[in-house]
N, C-alpha and C positions, 0 to 999 in steps of 0.2 A: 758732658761737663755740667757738673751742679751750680745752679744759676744763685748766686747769694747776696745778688744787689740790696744796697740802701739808699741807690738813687732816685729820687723821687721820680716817677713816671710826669711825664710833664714839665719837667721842671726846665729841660735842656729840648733841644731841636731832633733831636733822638736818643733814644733806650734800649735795653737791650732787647724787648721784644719788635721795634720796628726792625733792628741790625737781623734777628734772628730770620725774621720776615723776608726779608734781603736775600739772604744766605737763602733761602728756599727758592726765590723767585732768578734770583743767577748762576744757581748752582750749576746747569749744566750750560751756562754760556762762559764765564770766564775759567782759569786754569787754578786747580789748586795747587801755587806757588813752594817750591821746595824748602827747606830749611838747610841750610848748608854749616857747616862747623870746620875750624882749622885747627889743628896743635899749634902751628908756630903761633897763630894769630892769638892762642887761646895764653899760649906762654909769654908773649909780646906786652899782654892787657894784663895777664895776670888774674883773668879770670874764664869762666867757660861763656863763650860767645857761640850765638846760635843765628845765623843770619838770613832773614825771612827774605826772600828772592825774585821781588816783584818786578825785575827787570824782567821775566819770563812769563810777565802778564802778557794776555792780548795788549795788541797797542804799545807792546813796551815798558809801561808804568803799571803802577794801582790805581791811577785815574779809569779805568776801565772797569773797576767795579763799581764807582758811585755812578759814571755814567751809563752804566749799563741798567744801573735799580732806577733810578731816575727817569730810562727813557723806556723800560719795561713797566712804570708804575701808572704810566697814563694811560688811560680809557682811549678808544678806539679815535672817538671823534676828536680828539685834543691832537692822539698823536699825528692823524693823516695831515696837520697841519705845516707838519717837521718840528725840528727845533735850531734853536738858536744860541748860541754862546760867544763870549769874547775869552780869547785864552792865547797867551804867546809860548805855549808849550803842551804839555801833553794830554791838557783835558780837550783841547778842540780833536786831536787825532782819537780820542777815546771817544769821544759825543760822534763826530763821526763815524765808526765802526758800529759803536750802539745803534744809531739808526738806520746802519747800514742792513743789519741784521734784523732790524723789523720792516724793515721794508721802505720806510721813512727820508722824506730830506732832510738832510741838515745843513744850514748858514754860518758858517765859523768864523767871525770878525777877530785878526787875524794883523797885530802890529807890524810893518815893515822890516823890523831890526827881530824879529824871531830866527830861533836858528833854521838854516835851511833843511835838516833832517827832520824836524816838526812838521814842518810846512810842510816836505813831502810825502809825511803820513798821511795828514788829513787828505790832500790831494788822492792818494792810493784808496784811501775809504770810501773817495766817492762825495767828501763833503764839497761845498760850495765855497771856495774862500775870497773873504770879502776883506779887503785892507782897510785899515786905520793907520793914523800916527800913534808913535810909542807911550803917548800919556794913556793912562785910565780914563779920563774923561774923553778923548778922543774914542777910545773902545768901545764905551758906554753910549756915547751919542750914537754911532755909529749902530751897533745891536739894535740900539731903541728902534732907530731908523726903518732896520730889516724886520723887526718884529711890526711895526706899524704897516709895511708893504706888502708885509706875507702872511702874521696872523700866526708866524712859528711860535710854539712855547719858550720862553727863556730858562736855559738850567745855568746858574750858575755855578761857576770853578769850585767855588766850595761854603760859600753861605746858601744850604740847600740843605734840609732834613735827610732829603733822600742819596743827597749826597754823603753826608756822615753814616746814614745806615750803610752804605755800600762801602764805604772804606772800612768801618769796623768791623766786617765780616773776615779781616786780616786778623783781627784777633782771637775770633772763634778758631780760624785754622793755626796759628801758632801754639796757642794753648793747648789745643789738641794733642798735635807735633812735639813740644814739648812742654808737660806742665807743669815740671820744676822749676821753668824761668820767673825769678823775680820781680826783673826789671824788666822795662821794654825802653829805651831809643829810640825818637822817632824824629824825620825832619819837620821844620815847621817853616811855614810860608800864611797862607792864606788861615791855615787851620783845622782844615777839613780831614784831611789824614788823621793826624793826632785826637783829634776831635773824637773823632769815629771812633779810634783803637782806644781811648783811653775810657769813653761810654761803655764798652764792650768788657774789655779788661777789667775794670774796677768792679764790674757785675759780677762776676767767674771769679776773681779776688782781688777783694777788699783795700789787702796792704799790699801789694803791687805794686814797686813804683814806678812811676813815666817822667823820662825826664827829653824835653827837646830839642834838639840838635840847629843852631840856627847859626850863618855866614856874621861875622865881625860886621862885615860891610853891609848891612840889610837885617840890624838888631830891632827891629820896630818891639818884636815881641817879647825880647826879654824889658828891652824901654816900659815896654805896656807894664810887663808882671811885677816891674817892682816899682811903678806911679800906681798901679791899680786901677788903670783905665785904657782905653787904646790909643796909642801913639801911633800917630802915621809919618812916616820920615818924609822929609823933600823930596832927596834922589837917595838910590840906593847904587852899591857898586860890589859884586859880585861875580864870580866867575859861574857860582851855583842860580842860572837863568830861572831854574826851577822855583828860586826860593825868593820873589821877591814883592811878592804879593802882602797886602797886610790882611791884618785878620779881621773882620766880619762881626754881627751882632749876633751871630748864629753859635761862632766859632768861642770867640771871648771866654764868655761865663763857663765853659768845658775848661779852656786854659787856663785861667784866674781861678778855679775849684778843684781840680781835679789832676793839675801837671806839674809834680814835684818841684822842678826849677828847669832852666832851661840854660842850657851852656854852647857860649856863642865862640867860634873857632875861625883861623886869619886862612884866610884863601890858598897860603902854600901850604895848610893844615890838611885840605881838603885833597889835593892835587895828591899830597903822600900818599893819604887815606886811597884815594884811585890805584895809586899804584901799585900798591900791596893787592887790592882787588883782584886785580888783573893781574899780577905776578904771583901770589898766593892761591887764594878763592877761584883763578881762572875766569873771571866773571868781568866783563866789558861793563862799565857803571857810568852815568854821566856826575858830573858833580853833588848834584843834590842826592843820590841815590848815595854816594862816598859818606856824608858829612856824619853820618851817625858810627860809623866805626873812627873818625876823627874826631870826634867829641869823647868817645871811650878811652881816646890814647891819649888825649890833651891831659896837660898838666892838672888844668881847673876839676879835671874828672879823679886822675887819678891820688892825687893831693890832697885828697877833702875826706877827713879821718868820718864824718859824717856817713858817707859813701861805699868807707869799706866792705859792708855786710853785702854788696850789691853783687851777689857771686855768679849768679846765671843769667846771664844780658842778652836781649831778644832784639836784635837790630833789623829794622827794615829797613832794606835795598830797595828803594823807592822806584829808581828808573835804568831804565840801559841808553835812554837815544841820546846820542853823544854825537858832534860831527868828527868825524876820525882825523881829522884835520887839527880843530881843534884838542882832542884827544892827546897825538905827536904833541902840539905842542905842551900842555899841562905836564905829561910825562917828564919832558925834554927837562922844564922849569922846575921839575920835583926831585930832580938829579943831586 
């Protein structure tokens, strides 16, 4: 792919030569994720949809490639230290696999009210899980904590360089797969995903658009994009666990520069989006992984005469670990 960036090297938290760097350094650890396609689903949107399939990452999500460049990018003596992270979904089960894999501990501080299929990733990996209560600030002391007693490196969830290199490398493989795609769709929480893929993308082409995909109940980011600074909500209320993170100093100025507009969808939006997944696509998705084929079917998407030209939509399926418990029920509620 012909690299035809105007984005200033420097300027953002990652580029496309760190992403590329990435991509060389995880290429034989994480999976190169499928692209999937439906007729009904492509008849349904009314346009040709290509669905990037990061439920069949290691770990489940695409949190395992920024953590995987992340805990591949440190020097011997940093890593024998381990590492450390707070995460109440799928970057602790990835940071733990990553270290697993170089041979490394890792400390995974680890809210009480996380789902219990998360939890029992990281447990499966091998990581260390150390509880907090559900604030961020409880998370945060608590890391500090383990990182003061053990000397682990902190990676964080997604305000991390090497964590945007490692998710953009979703975009070198998409493009690849397909490079008629216009758009791309991406969920947004913290930032780091879209971050990544929109660095990457806008390198590869220019006019590209990104638009992303964020829960009604957990709008911090679209709040941010049209105050033009960051907004952090009180509480947030979502069924998409994934997606409730705010965005970073890191993450920001990629969103605010670079991510066309963001369309925010109501929770039994999400639940449909699931079920079509899994009744169509055949593809088991948790909710934040849904949201971006339910922002393409939303009203606010299809309705916007602006939007029309957007004919070839590159949607990433962000995650699969879903409790099947909770699953029944979403379904049940999407009826």
């Amino acid at each position: 792919m012909e690299d035809k960036s105007q984005i200033t090297k420097g300027k953002y938290a990652a580029d496309i030569s760190s992403i590329k760097e990435a991509q060389n350094r995880i290429k034989s650890l994480v999976h190169k994720t499928p692209l999937l396609s439906s007729c009904s689903l492509n008849a349904m949107s009314g346009r040709q949809l290509y669905f990037k399939c990061e439920c069949f990452q290691k770990g489940g999500a695409f949190k395992f490639r920024g953590a995987c460049n992340a805990v591949f990018s440190l020097n011997d003596e940093d890593a024998s230290k381990g590492v450390v992270t707070h995460s109440s979904g799928n970057h602790a089960a990835a940071l733990a696999l990553a270290a697993k894999l170089r041979g490394i501990p890792s400390y995974i501080v680890i809210p009480k009210n996380a789902p219990t299929c998360k939890i029992e990733n990281v447990k499966r990996y091998g990581g260390q899980v150390v509880w907090s209560e559900a604030s961020v600030q409880s998370r945060e002391e608590i890391a500090n904590k383990v990182w003061q007693e053990t000397g682990a490196i902190f990676i964080h969830p997604y305000n991390d360089g090497r964590i945007l290199s490692g998710q953009g490398t979703i975009s070198l493989e998409i493009l690849e797969q397909a490079p008629q795609i216009d758009t791309l769709v991406v969920p947004i929480s913290g930032g780091g995903l879209i971050s990544g893929i929109a660095l990457a993308a806008k390198s590869i082409n220019p006019g590209i658009r990104i638009f992303a995909a964020e829960p009604k109940g957990a709008d911090d980011a679209a709040q941010s994009k049209a105050a033009g600074r960051i907004i952090r909500l009180p509480e947030t209320n979502t069924i998409a666990d994934g997606l409730r993170a705010f965005l970073g100093d890191f993450t920001w100025p990629v969103v605010r520069d670079l991510v066309e507009d963001i369309i925010t969808v109501e929770d039994s939006e999400i639940i449909k989006a699931m079920k079509l997944c899994f009744e169509i696509l055949k593809v088991v998705v948790e909710p934040s992984g849904a949201i971006g084929l339910a922002a393409v079917l939303s009203d606010t998407f299809q309705k916007n005469p602006a939007w029309k030209d957007c004919n070839h939509i590159g949607i990433v399926v962000s995650g699969g670990n879903v409790d099947l418990a909770m699953l029944w029920d979403s379904l049940n509620k999407g009826k």
